[in-house]
Structure formats: C-alpha cells, structure tokens
N, C-alpha and C positions, 0 to 999 in steps of 0.2 A: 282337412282330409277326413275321410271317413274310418269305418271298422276295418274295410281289407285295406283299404290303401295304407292306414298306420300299420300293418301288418308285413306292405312292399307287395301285396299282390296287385299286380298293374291289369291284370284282365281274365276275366273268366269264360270257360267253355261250355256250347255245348253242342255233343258230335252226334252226326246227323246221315243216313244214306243222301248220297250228293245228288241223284234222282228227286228227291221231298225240296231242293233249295228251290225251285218255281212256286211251289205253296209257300213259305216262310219268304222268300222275297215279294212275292204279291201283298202279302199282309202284314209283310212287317214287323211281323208277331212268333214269339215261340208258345205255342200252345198248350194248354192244360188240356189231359182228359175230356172232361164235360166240354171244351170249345173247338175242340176237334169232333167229336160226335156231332153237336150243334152242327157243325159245317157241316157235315153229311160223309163223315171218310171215314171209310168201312174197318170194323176189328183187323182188318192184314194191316193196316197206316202203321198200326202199334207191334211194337216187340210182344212175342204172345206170353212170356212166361211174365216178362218184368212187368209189363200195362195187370196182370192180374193180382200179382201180389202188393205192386204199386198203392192199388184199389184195398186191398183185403187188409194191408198194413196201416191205413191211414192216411196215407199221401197220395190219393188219388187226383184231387183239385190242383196240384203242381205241376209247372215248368221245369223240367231238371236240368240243373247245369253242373259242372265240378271244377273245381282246382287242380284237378289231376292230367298230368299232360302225358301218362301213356298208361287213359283207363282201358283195363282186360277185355273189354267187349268191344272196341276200335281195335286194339292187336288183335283181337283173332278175325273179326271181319278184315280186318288188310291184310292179313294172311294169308286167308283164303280168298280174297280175289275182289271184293265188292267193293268198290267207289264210295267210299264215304268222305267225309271234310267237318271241320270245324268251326262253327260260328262261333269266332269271339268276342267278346262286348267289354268295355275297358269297364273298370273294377267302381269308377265314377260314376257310373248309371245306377248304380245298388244304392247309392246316399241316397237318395230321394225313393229307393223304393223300400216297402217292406219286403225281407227276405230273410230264410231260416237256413242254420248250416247244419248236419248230417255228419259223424264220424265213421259211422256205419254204410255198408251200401245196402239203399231201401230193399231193393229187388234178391239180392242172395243171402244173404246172411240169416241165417238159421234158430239165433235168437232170439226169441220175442219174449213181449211182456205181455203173453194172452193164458189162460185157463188159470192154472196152478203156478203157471211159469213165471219170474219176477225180472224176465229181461236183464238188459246190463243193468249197473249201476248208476243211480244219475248223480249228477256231482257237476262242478262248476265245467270240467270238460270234456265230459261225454254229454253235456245236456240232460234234458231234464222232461219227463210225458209229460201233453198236452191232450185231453180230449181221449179222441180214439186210438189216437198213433200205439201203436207195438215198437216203439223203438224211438229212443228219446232223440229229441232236439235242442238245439240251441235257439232262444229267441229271443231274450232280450240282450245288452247291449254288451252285458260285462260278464253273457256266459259266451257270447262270439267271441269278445276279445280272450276269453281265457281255451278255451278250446284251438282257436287258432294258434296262439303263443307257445302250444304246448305241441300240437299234433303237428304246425307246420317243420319246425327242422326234425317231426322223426318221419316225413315223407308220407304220413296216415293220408288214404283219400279221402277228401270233405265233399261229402254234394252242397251244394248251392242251392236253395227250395225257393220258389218265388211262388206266390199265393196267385194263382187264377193266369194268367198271360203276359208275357215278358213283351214290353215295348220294343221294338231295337231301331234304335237311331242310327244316322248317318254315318254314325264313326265305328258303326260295326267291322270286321274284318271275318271273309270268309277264308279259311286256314283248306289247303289241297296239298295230296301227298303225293302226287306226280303232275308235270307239268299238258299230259293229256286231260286231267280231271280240270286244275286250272283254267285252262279253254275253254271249257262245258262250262262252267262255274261263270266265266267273265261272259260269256254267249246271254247266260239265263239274265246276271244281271243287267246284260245292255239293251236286251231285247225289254227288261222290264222298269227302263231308267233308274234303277235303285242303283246310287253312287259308294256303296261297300269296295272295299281297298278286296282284292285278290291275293294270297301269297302263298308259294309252295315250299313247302316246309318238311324236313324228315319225317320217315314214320318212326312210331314211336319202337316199331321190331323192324319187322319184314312187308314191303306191300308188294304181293305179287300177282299185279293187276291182272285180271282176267280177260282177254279178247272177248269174250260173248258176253261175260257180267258188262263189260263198258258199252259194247255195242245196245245192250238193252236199256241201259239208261240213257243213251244218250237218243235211243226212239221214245221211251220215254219224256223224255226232257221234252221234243219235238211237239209231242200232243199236247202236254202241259202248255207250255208257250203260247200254241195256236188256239186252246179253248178253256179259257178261264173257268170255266163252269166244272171241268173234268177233275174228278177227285182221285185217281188213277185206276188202274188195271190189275190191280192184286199185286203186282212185282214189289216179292219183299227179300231181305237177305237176313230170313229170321234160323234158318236151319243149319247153323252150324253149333 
C-alpha cells in the first residue's frame, strides 16, 4: 500500500458543478489551469476568485482534489441551490502518480510567504516551500506521512495537488446529493459509455436543490451531449 492508503484513506475527492461532468467524462481527465485554457473554456469554466489566487499563489499547474468530505465551498453551493457532485478516485491511483498534499486552503487563507511576510512555518507537518509557492507543501514521502498522521484525527482539511492533469480510471465513482442530480449524472455517463459507478449520498449540510438552477443544467447537459466541440455558455454558480 501506499502513503494514503497506510493512512486508511480509501479515496479522494474532487467536487465539481454536476453541469462540467460531460467535459471531465469525455476526457477522462481533471484538468489543470493551463489544460483547460489549451481546450479553449473561457475564464467563467473557473471559480473567479480561487482560479486567480490559485495562479498568484503558485499552484496554478494543478488538479485539485481533497480529503475533506464537507469542504465550505460544496456546502454553501448546496445550500443555495446549485447541482454540484463529487468525483472520487480510490486513494490507489495516487501510488503510481506524483502528488502534493496542502494543510492550508490555496485559494482563502490569508497567509502567505511573499514581501516581508514569512508565511507559516515549515516543519515536517505543515510542509515545507518549493519554488514560487506562498504556502508550503508536502512532497516528499515522510513529510506526507507526517502531515497526514498528525492533521488527519484533528479533522484539518488536506488538498490533494496533482502536477499537470489527473487520469481518472474506470473505478472512478461520481458522488450526487439528490437522487434528481443522480439521473443527470447516470444520463451524461451512458450517453458517453464511460462505465463510473453513480451514488447518492448525504449532503455534507443542507441541499436545497433549486427548480431553475437544475432546469439549467440539465439544458446545459443536453448541448454538451449533442456537441462535443461546445465548451459551454457561461452558466457558472460562481456568486455566492
């Protein structure tokens, strides 16, 4: 077994507007920044505050995924109404890839290590700078294991950083938190033979699905489907 699995994490997430699963099930792929532009999907694709700090902090070239199974930006989009889900990928996929873990969240946290400023501290579990990053990382083997060991029973959220685009194999699972979104979800994959297991699962607070937010994604979904080419229509659920 690997660094999460000796840790007992069996699979990691990451959550996504349930409208984007026609792009990520055509290709299979969770997308870095730069491989998203490269495809041609306009600044609305991205979250507007996190894709810029993402960028400004040093973790612009990453995949994000996390360990956290009720991160703050899933509850409040299910809160207020938007159809999002979770792609999870069992925690076995990471042994064979290189992948960086985060104690911090890139996109909010107010800390950094830029001007005058000396950011956290780096130590075997909060990680340690590399490069440009404002905010240290874990990357080799036995600052993972120590950052995990320490931050998982106190519940700290860990992102999950994967270098450049995250493969996702057959034994993916897409995670829905009503059994309307489900349907959408099993629809996109059958129409795109990608064989991902389906399942509906609590929300992490409150989801109180929206009649017109679902109606729009599920027109959404429809174009996507029909024309592989189409990078969407602006429909984001960035303003809350």
């Amino acid at each position: 077994m690997g660094i999460l699995e000796d840790a007992g994490i069996e699979a990691v997430r990451h959550y996504a507007p349930l409208h984007y699963l026609p792009f990520i099930a055509r290709s299979r792929l969770l997308m870095c920044k730069p491989a998203l532009r490269a495809q041609g999907f306009a600044p609305s694709h991205l979250r507007s505050m996190s894709s810029k700090h993402d960028r400004k902090r040093g973790f612009g070239e990453y995949a994000f995924l996390t360990l956290d199974r009720s991160a703050r930006i899933l509850a409040a989009k299910l809160d207020a109404g938007f159809p999002h889900c979770a792609i999870e990928v069992p925690a076995s996929a990471f042994e064979t890839l290189e992948f960086h873990l985060c104690r911090y969240n890139v996109a909010m946290t107010r800390y950094l290590k830029r001007g005058n400023r000396h950011g956290f501290p780096e130590s075997d579990v909060n990680g340690r700078y590399y490069g440009d990053k404002q905010i240290p990382i874990a990357k080799v083997a036995k600052d993972k294991a120590a950052m995990l060991a320490h931050h998982l029973p106190l519940g700290t959220m860990i992102e999950v950083l994967v270098p450049g685009n995250l493969p996702l194999t057959d034994e993916v699972k897409v995670l829905c938190y009503s059994k309307q979104d489900a349907q959408i979800a099993q629809r996109v994959l059958g129409a795109l033979t990608v064989p991902w297991e389906v399942d509906v699962i609590d929300p992490p607070t409150v989801y109180n699905r929206d009649a017109d937010y679902a109606s729009a994604v599920e027109n959404f979904v429809s174009v996507a489907l029909r024309d592989p080419d189409w990078k969407g229509n602006g429909l984001e659920f960035d303003r809350v």
